[in-house]
N, C-alpha and C positions, 0 to 999 in steps of 0.2 A: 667702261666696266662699272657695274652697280656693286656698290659694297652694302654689305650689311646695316644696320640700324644699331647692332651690337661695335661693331667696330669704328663706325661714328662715333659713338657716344666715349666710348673709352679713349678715341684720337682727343675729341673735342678736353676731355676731363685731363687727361696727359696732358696738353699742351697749356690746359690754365694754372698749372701746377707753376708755381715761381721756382724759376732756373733751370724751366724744360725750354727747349726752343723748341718750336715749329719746327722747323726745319730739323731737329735732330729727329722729332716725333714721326716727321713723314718717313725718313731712314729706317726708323728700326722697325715701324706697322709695315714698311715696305707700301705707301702709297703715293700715291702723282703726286710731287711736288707742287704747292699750291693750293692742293685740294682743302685743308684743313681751313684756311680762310674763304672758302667757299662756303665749307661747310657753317662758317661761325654766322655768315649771313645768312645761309637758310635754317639753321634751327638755332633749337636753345633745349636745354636741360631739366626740365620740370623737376623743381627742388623738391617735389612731393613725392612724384612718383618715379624720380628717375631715368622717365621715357624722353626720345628724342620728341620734338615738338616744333610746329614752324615758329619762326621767328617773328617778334612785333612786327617785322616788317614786309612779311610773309602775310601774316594776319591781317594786316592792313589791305595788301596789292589787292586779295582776294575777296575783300567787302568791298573795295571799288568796283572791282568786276561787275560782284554782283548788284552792288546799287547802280553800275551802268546798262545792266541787262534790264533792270526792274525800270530803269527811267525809259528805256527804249520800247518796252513792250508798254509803258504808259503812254508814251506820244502815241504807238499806233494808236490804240484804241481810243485819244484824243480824236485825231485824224479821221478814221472812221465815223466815231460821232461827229464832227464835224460834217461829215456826208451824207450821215442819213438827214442833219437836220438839214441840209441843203435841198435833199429830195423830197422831205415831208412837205417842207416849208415850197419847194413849189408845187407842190399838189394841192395846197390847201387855195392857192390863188386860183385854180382854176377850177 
């Protein structure tokens, strides 16, 4: 089931309330138990604007991602130049 972005944010802010529990907060939103510490690892609370937001740790996974896509399309095209200069370099010998 997908919930909301509004119902996240207000589980998440109920349960950091001191003398809520987790567990009573999933009870009365009426959502999967567990869910709420799921939820604390993928976002966070932007104290600015209120919105839900992935988490440090969110933000991280997905600059490795993308620094491992960006290293991987730099070998190829290593790789490649490595080939043309193999092919130039024996045409020029003959």
């Amino acid at each position: 089931m997908k919930y909301p972005d509004e119902l996240k944010r207000e589980a998440l802010n109920l349960a950091s309330k001191p003398g809520m529990s987790v567990a009573q907060v999933e009870r009365d939103l009426g959502i999967t138990p567990g869910l709420i510490y799921k939820w604390r690892q993928r976002y966070r609370i932007d104290e600015n604007s209120d919105e839900l937001k992935p988490s440090a740790e969110r933000e991280s996974e997905a600059e490795i991602r993308r620094l491992q896509h960006e290293l991987a399309v730099a070998r190829e095209q290593r790789d490649i130049l490595k080939k043309a200069i193999q092919v130039f370099s024996q045409e020029s010998k003959r």
